[in-house]
C-alpha positions in Angstrom: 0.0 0.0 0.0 1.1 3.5 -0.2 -0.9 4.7 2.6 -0.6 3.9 6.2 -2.6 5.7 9.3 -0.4 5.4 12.7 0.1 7.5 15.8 3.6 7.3 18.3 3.9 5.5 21.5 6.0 6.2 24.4 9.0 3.9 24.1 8.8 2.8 27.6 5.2 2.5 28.5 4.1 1.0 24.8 1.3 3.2 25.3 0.2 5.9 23.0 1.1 10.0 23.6 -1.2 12.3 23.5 -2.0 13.1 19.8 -5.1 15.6 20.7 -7.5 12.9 19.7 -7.9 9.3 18.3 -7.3 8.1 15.0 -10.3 8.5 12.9 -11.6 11.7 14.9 -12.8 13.0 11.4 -14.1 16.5 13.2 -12.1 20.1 12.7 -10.3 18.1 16.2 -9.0 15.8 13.6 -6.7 18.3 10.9 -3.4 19.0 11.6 -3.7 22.5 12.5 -6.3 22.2 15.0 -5.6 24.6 17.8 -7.9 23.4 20.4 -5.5 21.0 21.8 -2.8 21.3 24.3 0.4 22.2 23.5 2.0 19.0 24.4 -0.4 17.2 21.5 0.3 20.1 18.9 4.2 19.3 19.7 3.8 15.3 19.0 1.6 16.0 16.3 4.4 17.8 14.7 7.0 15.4 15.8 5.4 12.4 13.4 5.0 15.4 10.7 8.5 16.0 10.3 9.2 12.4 11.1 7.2 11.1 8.2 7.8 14.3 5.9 11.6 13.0 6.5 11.0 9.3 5.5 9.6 10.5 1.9 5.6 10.8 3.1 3.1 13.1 2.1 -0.2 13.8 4.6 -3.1 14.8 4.4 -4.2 18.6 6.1 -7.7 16.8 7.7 -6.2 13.6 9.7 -3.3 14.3 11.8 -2.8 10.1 11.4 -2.6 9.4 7.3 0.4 9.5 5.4 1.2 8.7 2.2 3.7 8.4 -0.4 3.4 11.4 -2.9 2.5 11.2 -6.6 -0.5 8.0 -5.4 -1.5 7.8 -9.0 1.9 6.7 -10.2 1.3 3.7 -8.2 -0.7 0.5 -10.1 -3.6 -0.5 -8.1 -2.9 -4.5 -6.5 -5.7 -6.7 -5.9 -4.9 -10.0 -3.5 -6.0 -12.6 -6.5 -3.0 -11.2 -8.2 -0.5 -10.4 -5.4 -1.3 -13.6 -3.3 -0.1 -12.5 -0.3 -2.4 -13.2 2.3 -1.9 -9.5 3.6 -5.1 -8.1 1.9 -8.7 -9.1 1.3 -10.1 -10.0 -1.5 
């Protein structure tokens, strides 16, 4: 796939940081920009921007969690019946 929706865990507790909000808050909570969250989650929210801006991803303004790789349309859809991975559905 090119596009993958994750948030960051602290490396000791395994348990997720403070992001604002959860994956798939798809209010105005949800965009990067929001303001209406604490500092701390606008910080970490930045942190996996630039971390994921750095490994070659692209993201989307309205869900702080989806990243992409750019240019999606350059990419040949893959159906399962021709892969034959066992990753994906049908």
């Amino acid at each position: 796939g090119i596009a993958v929706d994750l948030t960051l865990i602290d490396a000791g507790s395994g348990q997720p940081i403070d992001m604002g909000g959860p994956v798939d808050d798809l209010t105005p909570r949800g965009f990067h920009g929001y303001n209406g969250i604490s500092p701390e989650a606008q910080k970490n929210r930045m942190m996996l921007l630039g971390l994921m801006a750095s490994a070659g991803f692209d993201h989307y303004l309205n869900e702080w969690w989806h990243y992409q790789l750019y240019s999606p349309r350059n990419y040949p859809l893959l159906w399962e019946t021709a892969a034959q991975t066992g990753l994906m559905g049908d």
